[in-house]
KOLNUTI-324493 format. One record per residue (C-alpha): residue number from 1; x, y, z. Coordinates in Angstrom, 2 decimals, m for minus. Each point is the difference from the previous one (the first is absolute). Example, Ala and Ser with C-alpha at 12.3 -4.5 7.8 and 13.67 -1.06 7.14 Angstrom:
KOLNUTI-324493
nr / x / y / z
1 / 12.30 / m4.50 / 7.80
2 / 1.37 / 3.44 / m0.66
***
This chain:
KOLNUTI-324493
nr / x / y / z
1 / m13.20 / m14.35 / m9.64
2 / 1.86 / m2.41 / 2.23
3 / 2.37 / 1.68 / 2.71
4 / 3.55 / m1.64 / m0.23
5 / 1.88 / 0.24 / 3.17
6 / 4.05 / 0.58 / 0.14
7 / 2.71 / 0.21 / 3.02
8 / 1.02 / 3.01 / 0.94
9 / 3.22 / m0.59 / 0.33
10 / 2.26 / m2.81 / 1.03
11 / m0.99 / 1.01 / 3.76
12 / m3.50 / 1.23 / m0.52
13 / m3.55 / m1.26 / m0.20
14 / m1.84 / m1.62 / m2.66
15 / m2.08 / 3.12 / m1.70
16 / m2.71 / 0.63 / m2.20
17 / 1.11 / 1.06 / m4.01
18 / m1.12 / 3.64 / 0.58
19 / m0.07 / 1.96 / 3.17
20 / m1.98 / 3.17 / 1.06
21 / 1.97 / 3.25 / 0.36
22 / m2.85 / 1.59 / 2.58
23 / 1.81 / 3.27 / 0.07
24 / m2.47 / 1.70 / m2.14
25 / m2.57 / m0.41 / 2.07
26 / 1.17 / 2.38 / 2.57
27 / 2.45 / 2.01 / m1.30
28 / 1.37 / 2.30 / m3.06
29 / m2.03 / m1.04 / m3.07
30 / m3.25 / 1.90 / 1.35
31 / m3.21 / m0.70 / 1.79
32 / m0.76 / m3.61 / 0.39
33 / m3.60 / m2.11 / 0.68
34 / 0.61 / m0.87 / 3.35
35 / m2.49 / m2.55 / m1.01
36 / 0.93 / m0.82 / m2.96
37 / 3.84 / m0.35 / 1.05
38 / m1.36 / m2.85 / 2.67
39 / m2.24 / m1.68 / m2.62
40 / 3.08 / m0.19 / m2.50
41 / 2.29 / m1.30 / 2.73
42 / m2.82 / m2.40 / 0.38
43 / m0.51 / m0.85 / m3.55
44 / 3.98 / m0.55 / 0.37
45 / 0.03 / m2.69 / 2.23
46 / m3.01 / m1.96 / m1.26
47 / 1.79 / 0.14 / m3.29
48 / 3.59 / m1.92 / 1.69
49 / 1.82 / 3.18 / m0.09
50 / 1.68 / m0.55 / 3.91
51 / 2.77 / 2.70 / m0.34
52 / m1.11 / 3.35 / 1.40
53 / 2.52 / 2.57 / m0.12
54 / m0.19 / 3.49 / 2.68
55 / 2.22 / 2.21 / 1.73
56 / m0.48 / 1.51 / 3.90
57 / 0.51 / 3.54 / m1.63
58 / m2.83 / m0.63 / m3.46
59 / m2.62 / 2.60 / 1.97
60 / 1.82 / 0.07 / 2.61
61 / m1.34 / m3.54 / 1.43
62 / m3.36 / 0.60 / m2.00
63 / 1.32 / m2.90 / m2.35
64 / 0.46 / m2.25 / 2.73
65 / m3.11 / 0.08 / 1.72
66 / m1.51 / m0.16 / m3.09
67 / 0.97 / m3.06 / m0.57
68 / m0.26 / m1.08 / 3.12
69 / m3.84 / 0.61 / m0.26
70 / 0.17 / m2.22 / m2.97
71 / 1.51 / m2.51 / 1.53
72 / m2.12 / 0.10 / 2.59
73 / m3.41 / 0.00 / m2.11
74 / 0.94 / m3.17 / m1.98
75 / m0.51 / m3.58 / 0.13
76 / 2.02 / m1.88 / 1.91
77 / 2.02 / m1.71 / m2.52
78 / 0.79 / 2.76 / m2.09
79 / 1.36 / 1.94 / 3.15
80 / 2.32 / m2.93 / 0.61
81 / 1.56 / m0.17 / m3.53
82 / 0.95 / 3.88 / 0.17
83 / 3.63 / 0.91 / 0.37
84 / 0.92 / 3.65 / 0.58
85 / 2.71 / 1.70 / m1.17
86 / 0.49 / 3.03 / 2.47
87 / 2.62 / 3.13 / m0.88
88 / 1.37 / 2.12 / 2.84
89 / 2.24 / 2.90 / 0.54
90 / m1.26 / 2.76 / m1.80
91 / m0.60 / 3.16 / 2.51
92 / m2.62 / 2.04 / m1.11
93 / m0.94 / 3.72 / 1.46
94 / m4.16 / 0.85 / 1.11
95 / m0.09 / 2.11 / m3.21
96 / 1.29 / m3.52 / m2.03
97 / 3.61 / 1.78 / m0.97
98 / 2.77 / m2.87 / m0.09
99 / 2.23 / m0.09 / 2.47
100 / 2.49 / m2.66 / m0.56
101 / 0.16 / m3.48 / 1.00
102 / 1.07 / m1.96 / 3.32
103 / 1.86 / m3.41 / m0.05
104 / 1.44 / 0.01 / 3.83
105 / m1.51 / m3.67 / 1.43
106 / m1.36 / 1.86 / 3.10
107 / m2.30 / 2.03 / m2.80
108 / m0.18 / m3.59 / m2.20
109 / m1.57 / m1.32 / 3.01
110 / m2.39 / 2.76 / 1.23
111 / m1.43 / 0.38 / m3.63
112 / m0.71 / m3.42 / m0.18
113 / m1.69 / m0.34 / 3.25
114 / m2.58 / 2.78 / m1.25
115 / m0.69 / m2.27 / m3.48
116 / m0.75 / m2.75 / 1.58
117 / m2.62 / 1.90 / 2.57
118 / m1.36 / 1.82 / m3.33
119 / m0.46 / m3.27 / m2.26
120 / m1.60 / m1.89 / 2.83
121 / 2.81 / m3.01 / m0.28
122 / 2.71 / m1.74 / 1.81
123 / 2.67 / m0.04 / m2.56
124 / 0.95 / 1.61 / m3.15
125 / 1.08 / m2.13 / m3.20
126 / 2.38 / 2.35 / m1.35
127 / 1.35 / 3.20 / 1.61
128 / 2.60 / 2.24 / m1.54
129 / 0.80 / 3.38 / 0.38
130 / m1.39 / 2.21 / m3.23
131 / 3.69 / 1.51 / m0.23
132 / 3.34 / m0.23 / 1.05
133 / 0.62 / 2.39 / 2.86
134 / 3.63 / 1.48 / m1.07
135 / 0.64 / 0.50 / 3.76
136 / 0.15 / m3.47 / 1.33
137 / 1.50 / m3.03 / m1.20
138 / m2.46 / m2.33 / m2.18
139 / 1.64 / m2.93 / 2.17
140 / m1.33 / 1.85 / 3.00
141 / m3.73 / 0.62 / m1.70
142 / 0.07 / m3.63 / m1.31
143 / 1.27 / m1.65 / 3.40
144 / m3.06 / 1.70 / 1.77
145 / m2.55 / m1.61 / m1.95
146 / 1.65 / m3.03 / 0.35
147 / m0.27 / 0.33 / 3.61
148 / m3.81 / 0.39 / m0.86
149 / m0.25 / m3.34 / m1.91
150 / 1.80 / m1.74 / 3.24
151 / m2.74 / 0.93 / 1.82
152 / m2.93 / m0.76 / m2.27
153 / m0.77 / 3.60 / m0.57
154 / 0.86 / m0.13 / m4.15
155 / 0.23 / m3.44 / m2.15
156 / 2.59 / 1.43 / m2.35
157 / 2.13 / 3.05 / m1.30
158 / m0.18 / 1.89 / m2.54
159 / 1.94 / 3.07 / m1.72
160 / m1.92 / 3.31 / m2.16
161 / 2.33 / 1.45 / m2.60
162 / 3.55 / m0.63 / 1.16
163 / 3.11 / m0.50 / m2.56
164 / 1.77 / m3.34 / m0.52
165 / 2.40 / 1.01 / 2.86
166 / m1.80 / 0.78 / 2.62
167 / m2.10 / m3.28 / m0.74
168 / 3.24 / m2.30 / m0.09
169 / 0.79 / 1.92 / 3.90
170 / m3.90 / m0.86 / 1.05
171 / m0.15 / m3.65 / m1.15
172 / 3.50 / m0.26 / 1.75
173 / m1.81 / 1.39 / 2.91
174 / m3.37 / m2.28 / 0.05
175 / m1.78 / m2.08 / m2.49
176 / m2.02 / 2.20 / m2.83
177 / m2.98 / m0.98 / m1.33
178 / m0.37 / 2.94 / m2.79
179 / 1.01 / 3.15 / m1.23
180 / m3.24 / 2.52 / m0.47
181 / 1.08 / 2.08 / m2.95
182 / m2.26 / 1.65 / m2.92
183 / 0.49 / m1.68 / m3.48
184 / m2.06 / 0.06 / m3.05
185 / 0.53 / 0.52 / m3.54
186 / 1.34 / 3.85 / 0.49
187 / 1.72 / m0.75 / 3.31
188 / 2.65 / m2.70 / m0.68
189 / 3.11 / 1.14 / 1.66
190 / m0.03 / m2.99 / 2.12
191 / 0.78 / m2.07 / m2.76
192 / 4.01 / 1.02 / 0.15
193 / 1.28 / m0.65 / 3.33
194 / m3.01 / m0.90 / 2.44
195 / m1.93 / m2.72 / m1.98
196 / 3.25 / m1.99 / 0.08
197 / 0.99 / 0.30 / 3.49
198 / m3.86 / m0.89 / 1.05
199 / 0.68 / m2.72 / m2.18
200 / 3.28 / m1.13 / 1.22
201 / m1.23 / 0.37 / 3.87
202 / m3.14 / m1.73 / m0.57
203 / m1.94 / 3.18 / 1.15
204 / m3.51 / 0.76 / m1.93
205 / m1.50 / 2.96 / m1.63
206 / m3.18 / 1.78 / 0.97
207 / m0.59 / 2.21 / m2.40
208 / m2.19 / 3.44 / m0.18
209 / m0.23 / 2.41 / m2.29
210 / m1.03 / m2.51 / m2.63
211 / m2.07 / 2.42 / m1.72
212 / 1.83 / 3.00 / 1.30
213 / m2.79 / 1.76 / 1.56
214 / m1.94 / m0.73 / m2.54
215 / 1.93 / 1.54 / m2.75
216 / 0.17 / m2.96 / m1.91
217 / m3.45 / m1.39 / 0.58
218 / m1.47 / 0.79 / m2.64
219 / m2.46 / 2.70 / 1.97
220 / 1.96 / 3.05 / 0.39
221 / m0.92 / 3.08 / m2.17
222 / 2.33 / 2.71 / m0.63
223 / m3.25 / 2.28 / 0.62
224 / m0.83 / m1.91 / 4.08
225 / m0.11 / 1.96 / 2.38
226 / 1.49 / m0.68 / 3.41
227 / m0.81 / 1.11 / 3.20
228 / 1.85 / 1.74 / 2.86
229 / 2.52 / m2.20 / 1.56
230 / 0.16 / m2.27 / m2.55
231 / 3.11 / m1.65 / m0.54
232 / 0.39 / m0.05 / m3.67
233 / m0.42 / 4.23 / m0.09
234 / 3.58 / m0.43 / 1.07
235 / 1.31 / m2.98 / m1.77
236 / 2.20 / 1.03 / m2.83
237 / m1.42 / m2.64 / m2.28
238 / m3.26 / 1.63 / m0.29
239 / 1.17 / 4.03 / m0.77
240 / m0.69 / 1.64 / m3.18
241 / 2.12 / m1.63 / m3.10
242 / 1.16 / m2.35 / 2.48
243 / m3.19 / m1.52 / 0.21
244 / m0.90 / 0.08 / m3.97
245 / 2.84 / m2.19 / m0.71
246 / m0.87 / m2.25 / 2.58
247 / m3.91 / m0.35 / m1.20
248 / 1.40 / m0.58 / m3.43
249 / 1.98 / m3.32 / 1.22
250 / m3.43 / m1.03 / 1.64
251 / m1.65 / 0.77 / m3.18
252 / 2.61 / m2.38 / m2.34
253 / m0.68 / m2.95 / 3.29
254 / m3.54 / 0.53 / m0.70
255 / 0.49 / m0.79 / m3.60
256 / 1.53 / m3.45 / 1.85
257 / m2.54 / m0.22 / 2.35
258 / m3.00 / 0.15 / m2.85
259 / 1.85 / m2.80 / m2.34
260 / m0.72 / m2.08 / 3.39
261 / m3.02 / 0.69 / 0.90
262 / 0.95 / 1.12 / 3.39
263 / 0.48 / 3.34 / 1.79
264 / 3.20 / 2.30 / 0.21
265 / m0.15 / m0.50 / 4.10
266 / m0.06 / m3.74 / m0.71
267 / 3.05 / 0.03 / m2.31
268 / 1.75 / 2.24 / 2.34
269 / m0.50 / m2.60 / 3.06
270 / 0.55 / m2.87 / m2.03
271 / 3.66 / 1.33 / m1.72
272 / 0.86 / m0.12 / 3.85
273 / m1.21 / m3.07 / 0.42
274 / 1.92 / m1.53 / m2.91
275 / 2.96 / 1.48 / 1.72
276 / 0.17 / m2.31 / 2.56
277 / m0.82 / m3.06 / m2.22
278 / 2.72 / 1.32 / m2.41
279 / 2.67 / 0.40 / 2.62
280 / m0.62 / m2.70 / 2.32
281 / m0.68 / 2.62 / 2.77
282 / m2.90 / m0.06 / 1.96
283 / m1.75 / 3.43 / m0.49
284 / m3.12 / 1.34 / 1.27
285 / m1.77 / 2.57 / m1.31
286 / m2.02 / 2.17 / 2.00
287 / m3.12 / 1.83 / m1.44
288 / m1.30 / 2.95 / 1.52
289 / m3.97 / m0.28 / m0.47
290 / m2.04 / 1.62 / 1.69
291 / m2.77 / m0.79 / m0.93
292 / m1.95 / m3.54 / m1.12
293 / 0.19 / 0.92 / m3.75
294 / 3.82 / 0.57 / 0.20
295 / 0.56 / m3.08 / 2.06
296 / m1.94 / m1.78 / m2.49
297 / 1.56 / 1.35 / m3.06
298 / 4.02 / m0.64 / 1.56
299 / m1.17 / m3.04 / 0.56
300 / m0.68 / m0.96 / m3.33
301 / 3.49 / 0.09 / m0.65
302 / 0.91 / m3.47 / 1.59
303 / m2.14 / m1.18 / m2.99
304 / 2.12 / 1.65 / m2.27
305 / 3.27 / m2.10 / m2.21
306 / 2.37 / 1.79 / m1.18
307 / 2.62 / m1.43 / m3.02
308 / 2.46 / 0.62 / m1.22
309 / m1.12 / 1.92 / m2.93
310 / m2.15 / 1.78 / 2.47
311 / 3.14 / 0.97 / 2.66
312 / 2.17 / 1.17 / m3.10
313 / m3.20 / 2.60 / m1.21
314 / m0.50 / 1.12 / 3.30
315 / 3.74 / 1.07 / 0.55
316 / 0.39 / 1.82 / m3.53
317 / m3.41 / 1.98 / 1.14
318 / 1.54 / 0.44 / 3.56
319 / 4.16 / m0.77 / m0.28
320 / 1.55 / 0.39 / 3.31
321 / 0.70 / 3.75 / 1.15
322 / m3.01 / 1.58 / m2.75
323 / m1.61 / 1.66 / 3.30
324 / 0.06 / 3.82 / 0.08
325 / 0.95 / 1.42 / 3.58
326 / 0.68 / m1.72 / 3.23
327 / m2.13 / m2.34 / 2.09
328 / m0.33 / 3.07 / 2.70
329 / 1.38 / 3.13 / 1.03
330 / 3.52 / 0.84 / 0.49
331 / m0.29 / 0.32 / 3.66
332 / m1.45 / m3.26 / 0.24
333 / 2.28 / m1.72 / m2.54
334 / 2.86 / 1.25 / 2.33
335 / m1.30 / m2.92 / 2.23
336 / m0.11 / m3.00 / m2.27
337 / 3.06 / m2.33 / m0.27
338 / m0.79 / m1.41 / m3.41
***
């Protein structure tokens, strides 16, 4: 496995093929390996993987000192090549309820001043707020951060799940380096309006979700159980028939997957990869491991060619819009610009 590196953006830095979505590790898919979770973000870096992707609110700053502590605990050079990708803006209540999400630049400025204190650096890579707050101006949101980079605080800015709009208004506002948005092979409604105007702008694509909580990984059982406050007990993707149909598109991409000789997780990543070569757009996946096996497994993927033959089977198994449900809740849907 060789690690291939690719701008994030026109404006952003030079990062590693695959980045880790560290969200898991703290928050909504179930007890994590404290452990573990630091030996995998460990494994991570040794491996070239330098993108590591968090949020203030993932554990309500659990995430983030997390990784700080990893950061802390390895060598020298592999701290150095990190870049962290921090989200901001989501309030959350002592009992973990939602409670909506903040974009005014005095709050832009106050969250950031706690991430940097909790991950133990001096500046954050990329900082974007995890969605658009509907009561003040993206302009507004975007022209605080940019305040931030003036003063060394943040390297570059990013966006999470915004429409082709509001990212025309931001990168009028302040250079963009990417849009965070989930895409895989059930989550493509990027490709209609937001892939080209990332495209047109110059702006890069971070993308999670790639194996949509790990729907499409090629682990999930219909018979798993899940525990309390998990995540995916919610998701609409994973209810009753909802969820059958879904296993049965992982079960025709692990048809694909066998002809290969590689894993359904691996296809998954590597259809997202090809996305980017396809397109000429510079997308980066982000895989949520947590833990070493995981890591190693989406890993595999970089090894992984897809042709054309292979890109044509995949999409009759999968064809765009096959996914049963939506990618969450209503309430939370009511939130998302794409």
């Amino acid at each position: 496995m060789t690690m291939r590196t690719r701008p994030l953006g026109t404006t952003g830095p030079q990062v590693s093929a695959l980045g880790l979505g560290c969200m898991g590790m703290s928050a909504l898919y179930g007890e994590a390996d404290r452990a573990e979770s630091i030996a995998t973000l460990h494994a991570a870096l040794e491996a070239g993987v330098t993108l590591l992707d968090t949020g203030d609110f993932y554990g309500m700053g659990h995430n983030e000192l997390l990784i700080g502590e990893a950061l802390r605990a390895a060598p020298a050079a592999r701290r150095e090549q990190a870049l962290v990708s921090v989200k901001f803006g989501a309030l959350r209540g002592p009992e973990e309820s939602w409670l909506g999400y903040d974009g005014r630049p005095a709050a832009v400025k106050n969250f950031a001043a706690y991430s940097l204190q909790r991950l133990g650096v001096d500046h954050i890579d990329v900082y974007r707020i995890a969605r658009l707050d509907p009561d003040v101006p993206i302009e507004e949101t975007v022209g605080a951060i940019a305040e931030l980079v003036e003063k060394g605080y943040v390297r570059h800015i990013g966006l999470s799940e915004v429409g082709a709009e509001t990212i025309r208004r931001a990168a009028a506002t302040a250079p963009i380096s990417d849009l965070q948005i989930e895409y895989s092979l059930i989550s493509r409604g990027i490709e209609d309006e937001i892939l080209p105007t990332t495209r047109e702008l110059g702006i890069g694509i971070t993308a999670y979700g790639v194996l949509s909580r790990g729907l499409i990984s090629g682990h999930f059982t219909a018979d798993r159980q899940l525990g309390a406050g998990d995540f995916r007990t919610m998701s609409p993707r994973f209810q009753g028939e909802n969820l059958r149909h879904n296993l049965d598109l992982v079960e025709a991409l692990r048809k694909i997957a066998e002809q290969k000789g590689t894993s359904v997780a691996q296809i998954a990543i590597a259809w997202v990869l090809s996305r980017g070569s396809i397109h000429k757009t510079d997308i980066v996946p982000l895989v949520g491991a947590r833990r070493r096996d995981r890591l190693t497994e989406a890993l595999g993927a970089l090894d992984v060619t897809l042709d054309a033959a292979d890109l044509a089977a995949i999409e009759e198994a999968v064809p765009a819009g096959a996914a049963a449900g939506d990618r969450y809740p209503a309430a939370q849907m009511a939130h998302l610009e794409s």
